[in-house]
N, C-alpha and C positions, 0 to 999 in steps of 0.2 A: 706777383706771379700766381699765389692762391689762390687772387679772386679774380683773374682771369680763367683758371681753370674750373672755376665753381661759375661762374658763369656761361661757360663753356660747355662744362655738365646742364645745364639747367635747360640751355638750349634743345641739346639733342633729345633729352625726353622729353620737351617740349614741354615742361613744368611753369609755373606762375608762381612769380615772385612776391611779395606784394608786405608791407609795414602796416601794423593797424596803429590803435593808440597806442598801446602796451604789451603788443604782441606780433611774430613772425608768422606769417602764407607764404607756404608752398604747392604751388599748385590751384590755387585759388586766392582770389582777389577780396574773399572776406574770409580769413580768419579768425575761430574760433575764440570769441572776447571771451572766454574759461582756460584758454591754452596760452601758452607763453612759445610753443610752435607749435602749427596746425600743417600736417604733411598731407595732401591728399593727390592720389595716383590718377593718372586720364589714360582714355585710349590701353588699355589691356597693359598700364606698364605699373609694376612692381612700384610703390613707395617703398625708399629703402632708406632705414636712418644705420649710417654705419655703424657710430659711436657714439654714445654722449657721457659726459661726466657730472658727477651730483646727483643730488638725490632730490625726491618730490617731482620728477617728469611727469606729467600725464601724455599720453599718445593715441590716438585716433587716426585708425587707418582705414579709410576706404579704398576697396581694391574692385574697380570697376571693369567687366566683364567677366570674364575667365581666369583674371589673375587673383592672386593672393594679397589679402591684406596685407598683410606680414610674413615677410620670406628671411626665415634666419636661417643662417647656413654656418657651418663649422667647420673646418679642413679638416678632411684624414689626418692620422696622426696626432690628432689632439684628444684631450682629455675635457672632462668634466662638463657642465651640466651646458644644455644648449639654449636655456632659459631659468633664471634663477629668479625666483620673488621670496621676499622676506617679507614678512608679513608681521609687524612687530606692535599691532594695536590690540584691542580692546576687544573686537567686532569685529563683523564679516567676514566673507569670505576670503583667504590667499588668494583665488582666481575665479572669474564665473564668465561662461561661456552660453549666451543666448540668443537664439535664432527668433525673433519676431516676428516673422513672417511664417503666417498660418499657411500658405500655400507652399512653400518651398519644402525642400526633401532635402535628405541628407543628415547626415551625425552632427549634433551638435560637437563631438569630441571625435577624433578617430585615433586610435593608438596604434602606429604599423612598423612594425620588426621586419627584417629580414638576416636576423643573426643565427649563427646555429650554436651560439653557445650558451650552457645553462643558467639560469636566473636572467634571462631577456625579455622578460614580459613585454607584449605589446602596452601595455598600462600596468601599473605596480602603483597601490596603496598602503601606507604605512602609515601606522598611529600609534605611536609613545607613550601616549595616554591612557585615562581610564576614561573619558566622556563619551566615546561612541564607535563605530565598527570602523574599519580602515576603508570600508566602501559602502555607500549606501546608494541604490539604485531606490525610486522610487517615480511613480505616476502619480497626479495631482488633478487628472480628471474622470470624474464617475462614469464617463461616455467611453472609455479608451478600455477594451480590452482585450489590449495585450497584455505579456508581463513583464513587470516592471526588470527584471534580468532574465537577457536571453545570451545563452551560450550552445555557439556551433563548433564542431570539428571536421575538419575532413582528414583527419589522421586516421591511427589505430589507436590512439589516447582516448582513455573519456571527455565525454564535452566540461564535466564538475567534476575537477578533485579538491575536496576539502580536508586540510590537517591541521588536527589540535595534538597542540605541543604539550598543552598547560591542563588544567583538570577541569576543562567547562566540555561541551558537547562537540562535535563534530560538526553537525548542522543544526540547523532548527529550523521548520518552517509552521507560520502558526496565521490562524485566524481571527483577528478580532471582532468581528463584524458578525453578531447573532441570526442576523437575516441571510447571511451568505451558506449557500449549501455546497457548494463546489470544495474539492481536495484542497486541502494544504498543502498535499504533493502528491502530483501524480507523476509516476514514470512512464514511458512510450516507447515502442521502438517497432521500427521497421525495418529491422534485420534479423540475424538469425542467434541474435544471443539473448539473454533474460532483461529485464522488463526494469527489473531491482536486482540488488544482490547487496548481503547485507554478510558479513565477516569479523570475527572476533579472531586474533592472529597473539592470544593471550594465555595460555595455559592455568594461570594462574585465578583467571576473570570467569567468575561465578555467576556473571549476567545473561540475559536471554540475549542472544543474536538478533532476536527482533521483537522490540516491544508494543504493543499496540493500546490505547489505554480510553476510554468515552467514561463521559459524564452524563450522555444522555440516554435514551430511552432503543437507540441502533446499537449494532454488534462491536465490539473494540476491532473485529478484523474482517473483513469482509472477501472474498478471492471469487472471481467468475471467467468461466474460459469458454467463449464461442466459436472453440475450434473444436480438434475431433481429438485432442489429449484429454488429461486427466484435470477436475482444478484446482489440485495441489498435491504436492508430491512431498514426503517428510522422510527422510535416510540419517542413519548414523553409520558413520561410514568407520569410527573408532572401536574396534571388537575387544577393547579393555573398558568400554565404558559399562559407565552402573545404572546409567540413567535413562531415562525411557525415550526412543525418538519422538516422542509426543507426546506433552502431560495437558490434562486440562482438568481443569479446577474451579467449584466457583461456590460463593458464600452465600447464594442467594436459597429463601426459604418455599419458594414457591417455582423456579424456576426450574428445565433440567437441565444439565451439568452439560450436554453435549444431544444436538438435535438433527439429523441428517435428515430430509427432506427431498426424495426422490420423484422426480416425475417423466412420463414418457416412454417409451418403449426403451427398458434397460436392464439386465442383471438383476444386479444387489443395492440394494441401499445401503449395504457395509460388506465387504468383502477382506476377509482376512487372510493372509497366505504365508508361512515359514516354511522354507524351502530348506532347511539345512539345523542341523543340531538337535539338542535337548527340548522341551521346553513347549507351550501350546501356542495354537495359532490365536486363540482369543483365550481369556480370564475374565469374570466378572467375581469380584468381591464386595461383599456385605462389609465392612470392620467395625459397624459399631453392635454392640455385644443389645443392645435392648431394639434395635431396629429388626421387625418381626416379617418387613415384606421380602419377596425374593430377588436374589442377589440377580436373576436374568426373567424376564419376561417375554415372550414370544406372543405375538396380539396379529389376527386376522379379520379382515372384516370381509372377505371371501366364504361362501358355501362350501366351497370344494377345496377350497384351499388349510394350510397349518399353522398352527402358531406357533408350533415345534420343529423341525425336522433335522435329523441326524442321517448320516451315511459314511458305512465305511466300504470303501471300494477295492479292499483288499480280501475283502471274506473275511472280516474281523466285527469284533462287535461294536454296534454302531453308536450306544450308550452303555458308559460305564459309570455308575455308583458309588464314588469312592466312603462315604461315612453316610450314616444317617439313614432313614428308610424311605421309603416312596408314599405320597397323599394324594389317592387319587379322586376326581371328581365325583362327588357324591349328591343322589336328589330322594325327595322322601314322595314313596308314593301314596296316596290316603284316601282318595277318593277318584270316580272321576277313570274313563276308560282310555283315553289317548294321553302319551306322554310323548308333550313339546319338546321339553327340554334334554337334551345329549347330555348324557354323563358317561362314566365309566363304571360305578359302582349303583346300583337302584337299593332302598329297603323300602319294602310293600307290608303298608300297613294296615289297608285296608280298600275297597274298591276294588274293578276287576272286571271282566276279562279288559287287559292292554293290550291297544295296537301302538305302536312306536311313528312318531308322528314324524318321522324325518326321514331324509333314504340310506339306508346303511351302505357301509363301504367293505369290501371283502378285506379280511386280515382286521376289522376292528373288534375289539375285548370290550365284552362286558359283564359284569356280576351280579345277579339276581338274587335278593335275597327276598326269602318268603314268611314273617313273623306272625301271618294270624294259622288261624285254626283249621282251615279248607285250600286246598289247589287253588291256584290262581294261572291262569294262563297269559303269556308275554309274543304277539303274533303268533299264535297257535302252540308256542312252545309251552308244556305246564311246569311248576315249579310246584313242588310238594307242599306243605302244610310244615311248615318251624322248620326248614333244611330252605339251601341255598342252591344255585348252579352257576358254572363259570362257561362261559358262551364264547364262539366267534364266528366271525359272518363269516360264511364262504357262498360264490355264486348268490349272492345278495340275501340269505337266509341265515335266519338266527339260529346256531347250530352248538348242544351240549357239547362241552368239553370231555 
């Protein structure tokens, strides 16, 4: 009665039966001399091996048109794995999936869910071990580039969440390749929220939120925005904190510490603004006690322009002097009747009559001092013999004080 009904079966999917020397065909008239049964499907039908018992099977399944090589199927209400391989040798791989055919498309693996409950990965990697990652995506051709792991979402989930349980890193991505100029990570995005975002959820964790770190001769961080915001934005939003929303720092002996690089029709090159409390809107400190330059320098490379400029807009005073006295620019006069050089302070020591070789600005101070023994005159103004005069321009004319 069995093998009326298996021959019966064999009929209707119109399979080929066939004995070699030392081996069973189905479906085919030469069987696989490597196989002890060679199954092979025709016409768009499923090879389907129900059951077998024992161990050491090999299985080769061609699944000709549209069908599936291998259709395993589990009833509802069942449990446990819908493919099981134990892999109990030396070598190789548990399982290896390869497509051959340079022209054909499609996933060499597809992993597909349609569960709604949690831990349902469409594919889950797990390693026990200490030898290597629980998943390794990798490309093995120099011609191919894309990357080696790509993750979509069309949820509200990120496309990459990574969790470290144990005490190694979160992510890493890195480059080995000296000749490669390209990111080790770049982030993207074409919607309406940030690009990265980086988060410490640690009160107790003393690390920087985001570290950036080069060995070469480029910046550790780089930031550029080609739209019409700002390109970068630094907030501390904790009003107990001690520490500065930005610190920069750096050991280098030739280098400066911190270099802003304006160009275009813009503002400021640094703009600083505290809207609320105690406290200034900028600080520049000197701290080391033998370091002789100044703690702020203002540098123009404009005629008309300052290297200083102060303004209080409240009717208050626009510079104030808390310690220490004022050094003002000083030039020696000695010979020689036009004076190049701007100062704010002159001593004339000999030469005469000066014309002032630049164009004065109304409201600017200056101090003449006269140390020989005869009048000397400064654009028509004289200054006495061993006395001084303290000047300022008004309507472009050098005027005693």
């Amino acid at each position: 009665m069995k093998k009326s009904l298996l021959l019966v079966g064999l009929m209707i999917f119109g399979l080929h039966f066939s004995y070699g020397q030392n081996n069973v065909g189905i479906g085919t008239s030469s069987p696989n001399i490597n196989t002890m049964l060679d199954i092979q499907a025709n016409a768009d039908k499923n090879a389907l091996l129900a059951e077998t018992a024992g161990n050491g099977i090999a299985i080769q399944a061609i699944g000709r048109g549209n069908a599936a090589a291998i259709n395993v199927l589990k009833p509802a209400n069942s449990s446990g794995q819908g493919i099981y391989i134990d892999h109990q040798g030396d070598s190789g791989p548990v399982a290896q999936f390869i497509r051959t055919n340079a022209n054909g498309s499609g996933a060499a693996i597809i992993g597909y869910t349609n569960s709604f409950q949690a831990q349902s990965p469409a594919i889950y990697g797990n390693n026990e071990g200490t030898g290597d990652a629980a998943i390794v995506a990798r490309i093995n051709n120099t011609g191919n580039p894309n990357s080696s792991l790509y993750s979509e979402t069309n949820g509200s989930g990120p496309a990459v969440f990574a969790v470290q349980l144990g005490t190694g890193r979160g992510g890493q991505f890195q480059i080995n390749n000296t000749a490669n100029s390209q990111h080790a990570l770049r982030a993207y995005t074409d919607g309406t929220g940030r690009a990265g975002y980086f988060t410490i959820n640690n009160t107790s964790n003393a690390e920087a939120g985001l570290y950036a770190e080069t060995n070469g001769s480029g910046t550790a961080l780089y930031a550029t925005n080609t739209g019409a915001a700002g390109v970068a934005n630094f907030e501390s939003t904790n009003i107990l904190s001690t520490v500065p929303a930005v610190r920069v720092s750096s050991n280098s002996l030739s280098a400066n510490t911190l270099e802003i690089t304006a160009s275009g029709q813009i503002n400021n090159a640094i703009y600083a603004s505290k809207s609320d409390g105690e406290g200034s809107a900028g600080s520049f400190w000197n701290s080391n006690a033998s370091n002789s330059q100044p703690a702020l320098i203002g540098v123009t490379n404009a005629a008309g322009g300052y290297g200083l400029g102060a303004m209080n807009q409240a009717n208050g005073y626009a510079i104030r002097i808390y310690a220490g006295g004022t050094r003002l620019a000083t030039a020696n006069l000695s010979s020689g009747t036009s004076i190049a050089t701007r100062a704010t302070a002159y001593l004339i020591s000999g030469g005469g009559p000066y014309t002032l070789g630049f164009t004065l600005g109304d409201g600017e101070l200056m101090y003449f001092y006269n140390q020989t023994a005869s009048p000397v005159t400064i654009n028509g103004l004289s200054i006495p013999a061993n006395a001084g005069k303290a000047c300022v321009v008004l309507g472009g004319v050098l005027r005693a004080m």
